[in-house]
N, C-alpha and C positions, 0 to 999 in steps of 0.2 A: 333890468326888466326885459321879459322878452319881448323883441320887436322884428314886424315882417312890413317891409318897406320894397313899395315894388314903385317901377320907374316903367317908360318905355311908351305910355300911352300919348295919343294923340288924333290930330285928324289925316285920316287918309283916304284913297276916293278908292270905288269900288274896283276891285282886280288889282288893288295895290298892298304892299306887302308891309309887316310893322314888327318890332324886335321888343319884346316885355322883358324884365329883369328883376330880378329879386333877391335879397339878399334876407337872411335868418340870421338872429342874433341873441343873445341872451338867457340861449337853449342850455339847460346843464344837462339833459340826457342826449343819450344817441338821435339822433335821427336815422327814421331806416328810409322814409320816402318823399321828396318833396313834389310838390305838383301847384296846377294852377286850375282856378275855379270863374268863375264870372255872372255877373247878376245884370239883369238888363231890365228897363224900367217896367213895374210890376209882378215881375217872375222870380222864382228863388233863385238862389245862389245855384247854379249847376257847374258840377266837376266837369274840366274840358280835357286835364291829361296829369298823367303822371306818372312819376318812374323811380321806383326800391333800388337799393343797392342792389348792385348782381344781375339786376332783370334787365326785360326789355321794357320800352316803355307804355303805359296805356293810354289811349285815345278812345274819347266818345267819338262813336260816328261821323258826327257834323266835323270833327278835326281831323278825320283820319286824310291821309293824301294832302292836307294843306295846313297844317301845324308840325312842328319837330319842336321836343322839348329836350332841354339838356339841361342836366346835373354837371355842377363841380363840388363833388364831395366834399373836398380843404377847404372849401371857401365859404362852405353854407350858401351857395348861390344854385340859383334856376334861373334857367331862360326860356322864350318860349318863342318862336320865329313864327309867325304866321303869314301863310302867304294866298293870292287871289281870294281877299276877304269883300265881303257881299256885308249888303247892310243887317243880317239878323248876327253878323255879329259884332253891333256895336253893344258895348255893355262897359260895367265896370269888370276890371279883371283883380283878382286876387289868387295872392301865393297860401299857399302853408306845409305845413308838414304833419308825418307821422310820426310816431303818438302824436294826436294833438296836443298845442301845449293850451295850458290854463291858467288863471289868473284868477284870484277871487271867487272861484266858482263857474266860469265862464270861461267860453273859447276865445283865444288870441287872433284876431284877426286884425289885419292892417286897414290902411284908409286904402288901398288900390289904386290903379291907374285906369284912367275914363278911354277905352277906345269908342272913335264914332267914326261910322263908314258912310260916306256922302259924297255925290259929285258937289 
C-alpha cells in the first residue's frame, strides 16, 4: 500500500525552529517531486514547498527566507527545516508527491504531523 508517514512535529515557542520528515512508500512509479503541504484549523490544505528532480526548490511566500526543504532521491524521504516560526504557522503539516498517488479513487494522503507555535 502506498503510505506517506511524516514525523517531526511538536510544540515550539515563537522564533524557535523545528525539523518535519517524511518518508514515501509503496510508490511503483517514478516520483519526479516531493513536497510539503499544511492545513491549519478551518483553512484548506495549502502547499508550503516543494522540489522536482533536477530543480531548485519552490516556496510559498510565507516560507520563503525561513523553510529549506530537502529531497533524498534513494530514500523516497523529504525534509523540511523551518526556522523563526510565528504562530500562523502552527497547523498540521503533510508530505506527498508527484504524480499523486491514488487509492480507490482518491488521493493518498498521510495522518501528518501537528506543528503548534506558542510561548
Amino acid at each position: 500500500q502506498v503510505q506517506l508517514v511524516e514525523s517531526g512535529g511538536g510544540l515550539v515557542q515563537p522564533g524557535g525552529s523545528l525539523t518535519l520528515s517524511c518518508t514515501a512508500s509503496g510508490i511503483t512509479y517514478g516520483i519526479n517531486a516531493m513536497g510539503w503541504y499544511r492545513q491549519a484549523p478551518g483553512q484548506a490544505r495549502d502547499l508550503v514547498a516543494m522540489v522536482a528532480t533536477g530543480q531548485a526548490p519552490h516556496y510559498k511566500g510565507f516560507a520563503k527566507g525561513r523553510f529549506t526543504i530537502s529531497r533524498d532521491i534513494a530514500k523516497n524521504t523529504v525534509t523540511l527545516q523551518m526556522n523563526n516560526l510565528n504562530a500562523d504557522d502552527s497547523a498540521v503539516y503533510y508530505c506527498n508527491v508527484w504524480p499523486r498517488p491514488t487509492q480507490n479513487g482518491e488521493d493518498v494522503w498521510g495522518k501528518g504531523t501537528l506543528v503548534t507555535v506558542s510561548s
